[in-house]
N, C-alpha and C positions, 0 to 999 in steps of 0.2 A: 719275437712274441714270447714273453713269458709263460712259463707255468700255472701262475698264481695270478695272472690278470685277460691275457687273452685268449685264456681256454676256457676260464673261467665266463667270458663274453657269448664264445661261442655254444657251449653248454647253452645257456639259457637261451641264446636265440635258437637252441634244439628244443630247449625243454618250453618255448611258445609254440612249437610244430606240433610238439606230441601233445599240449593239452586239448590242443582242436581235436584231435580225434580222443580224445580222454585220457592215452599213457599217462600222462606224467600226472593225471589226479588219481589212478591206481597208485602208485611210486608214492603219493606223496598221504595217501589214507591210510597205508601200510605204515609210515614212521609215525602217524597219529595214533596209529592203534596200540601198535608196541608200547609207543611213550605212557598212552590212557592203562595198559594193561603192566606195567612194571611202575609204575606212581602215580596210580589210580586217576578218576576223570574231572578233577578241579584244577585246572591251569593253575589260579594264585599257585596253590602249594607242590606243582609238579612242571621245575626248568623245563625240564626236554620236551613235555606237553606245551608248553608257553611257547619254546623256538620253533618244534614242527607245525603250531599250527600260524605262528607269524611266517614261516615258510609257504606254506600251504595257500596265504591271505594275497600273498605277493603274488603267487600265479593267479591269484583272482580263481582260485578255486570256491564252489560256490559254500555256503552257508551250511545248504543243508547236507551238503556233503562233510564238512568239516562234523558235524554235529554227530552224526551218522558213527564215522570212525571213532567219534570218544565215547559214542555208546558202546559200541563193539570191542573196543579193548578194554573197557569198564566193566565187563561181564552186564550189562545190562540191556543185550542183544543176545538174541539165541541163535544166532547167527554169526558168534567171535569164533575168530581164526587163529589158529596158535601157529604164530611167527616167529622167528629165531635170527635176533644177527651175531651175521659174522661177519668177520674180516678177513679179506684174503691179502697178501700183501706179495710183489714181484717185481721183479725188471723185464721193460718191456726193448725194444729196438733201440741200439744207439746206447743202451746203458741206464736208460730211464728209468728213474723209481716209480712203482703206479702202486695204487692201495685203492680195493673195492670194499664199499662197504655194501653190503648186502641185508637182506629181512626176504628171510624164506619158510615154506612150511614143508621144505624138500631139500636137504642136506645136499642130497646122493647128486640129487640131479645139481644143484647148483652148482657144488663143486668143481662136476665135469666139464658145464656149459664153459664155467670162468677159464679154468688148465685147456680146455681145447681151444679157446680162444688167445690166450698166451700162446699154447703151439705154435698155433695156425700163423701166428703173426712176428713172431721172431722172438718171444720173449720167456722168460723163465719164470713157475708160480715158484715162491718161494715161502718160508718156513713164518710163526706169525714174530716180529719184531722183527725180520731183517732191511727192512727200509722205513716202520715208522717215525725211527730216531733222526731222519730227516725231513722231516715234518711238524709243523707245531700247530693246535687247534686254536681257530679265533674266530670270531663272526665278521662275515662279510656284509655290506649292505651295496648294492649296484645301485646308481645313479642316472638315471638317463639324462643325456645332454639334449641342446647346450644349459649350462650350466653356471652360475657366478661360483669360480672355485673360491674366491677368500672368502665370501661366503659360506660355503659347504663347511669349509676346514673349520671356520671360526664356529660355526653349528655345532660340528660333529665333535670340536677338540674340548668345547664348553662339557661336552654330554660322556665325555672321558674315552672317547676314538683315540687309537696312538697313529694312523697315518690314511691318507686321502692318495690314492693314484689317480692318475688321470691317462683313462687309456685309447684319448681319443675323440670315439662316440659316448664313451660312458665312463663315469668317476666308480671307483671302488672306493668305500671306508673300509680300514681295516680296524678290529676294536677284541680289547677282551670278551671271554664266554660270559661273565661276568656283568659285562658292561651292554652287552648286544641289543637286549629289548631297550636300555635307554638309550643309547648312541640312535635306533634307530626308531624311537617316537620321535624325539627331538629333529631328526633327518624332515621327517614327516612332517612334523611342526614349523619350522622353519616355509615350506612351500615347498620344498624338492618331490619329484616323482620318481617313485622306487621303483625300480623296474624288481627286486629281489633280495631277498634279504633270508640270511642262513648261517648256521657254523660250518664253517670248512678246516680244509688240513693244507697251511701254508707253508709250502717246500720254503729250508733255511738257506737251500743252495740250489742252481738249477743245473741242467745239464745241455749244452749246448747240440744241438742238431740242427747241422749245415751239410747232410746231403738228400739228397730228393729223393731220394732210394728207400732211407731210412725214415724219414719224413711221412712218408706215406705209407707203408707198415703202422708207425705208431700213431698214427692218427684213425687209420679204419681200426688198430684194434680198440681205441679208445670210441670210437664207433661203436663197434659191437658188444663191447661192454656197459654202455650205454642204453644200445638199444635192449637186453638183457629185460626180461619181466622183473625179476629178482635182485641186480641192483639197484640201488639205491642215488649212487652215489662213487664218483670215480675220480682219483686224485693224482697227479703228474707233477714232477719238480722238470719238464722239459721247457726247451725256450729255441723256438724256432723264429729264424729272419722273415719279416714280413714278405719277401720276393718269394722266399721258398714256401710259403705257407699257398700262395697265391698261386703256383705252378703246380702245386701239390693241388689244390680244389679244383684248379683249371681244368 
């Protein structure tokens, strides 16, 4: 199990859990608002407004919720929140690089929730650049199967995607930040169904964990950083064997 494809899987069949009870449309109105509030609230002329709320569109978060958060980071609510991200970046169990991204209006507290949760689970917060440099940003766009792959590729590679995994139940496109919103209209266009679609941080190398020991530490901490009000967003270069993952959930 990779880093960059089947954590990636499992996230978002989390982040289908938590929209039913609402988290993940909190999680995902917070990166609207910052985006509306640092490049004001007209999509055309503001990327990271464009990506969060093509993020936001995939979980089928609703309309007027979208609309709501680029009031509120538009100053056009009296009711904006002043958010702040950060980045926190560590090795978690087994050696594993992990990098949070956060958006909080509580420094103090986030801080401690992230470092007691590294404690608690075997892992070290570390300083900001010591594990980004293995990492590179690109957009993902998730695929639900089954699926015609020469298809997808020929779609995606037309629309300037540089690679199509297939992880199974579901195809990832990987594609520049650049390219994102069009790799993944054309996705769209084509007939494919998007389960999700976002910019991530693709580990350049992963780190192998093949013990069940380890395994399971770095998975609850990636759990509870996850479940986390405050982050955002949680990124691993690990790669565990499909037996171990399944002994591990068992």
């Amino acid at each position: 199990m990779s880093g960059h494809s089947k954590w990636s899987t499992i996230k978002h069949k989390k982040g289908a859990a938590d929209a039913k009870r609402g988290k993940l449309f909190s999680k995902l109105s917070r990166a609207i608002i910052i985006a509306a509030k640092e490049g004001g609230g007209d999509p055309t002329g503001n990327l990271a407004l464009q990506n969060a709320i093509i993020k936001a569109k995939s979980y089928s978060m609703p309309k007027d919720n979208i609309e709501r958060a680029i009031a509120r980071g538009a100053g056009t609510d009296a009711d904006a929140t002043n958010y702040e991200t950060i980045v926190y970046e560590g090795y978690g169990p087994g050696g594993v690089a992990v990098i949070v991204d956060a958006l909080t209006d509580n420094k103090n507290r986030t801080a401690s929730d992230v470092r007691h949760a590294f404690d608690k689970y075997g892992g070290n917060l570390g300083t900001t650049g010591s594990v980004a440099y293995q990492f590179e940003r690109r957009g993902q766009i998730i695929v639900n199967g089954p699926a015609d792959e020469d298809e997808l590729m020929l779609a995606a590679a037309d629309a300037g995607a540089d690679d199509v995994v297939n992880d199974g139940d579901t195809f990832q496109v990987l594609c520049s930040i650049d390219a994102f919103g069009t790799v993944r209209d054309a996705i769209e266009a084509a007939g494919f169904s998007i389960e999700a679609a976002e910019l991530t941080m693709v580990p350049k190398v992963t780190v192998d964990v093949t013990e069940e020991s380890v395994a399971k530490k770095l998975m609850k901490l990636m759990d509870v950083l996850e479940d986390n009000d405050d982050v955002q967003e949680v990124f691993a270069n690990f790669d565990i064997p499909e037996e171990i993952l399944e002994a591990v959930a068992g």
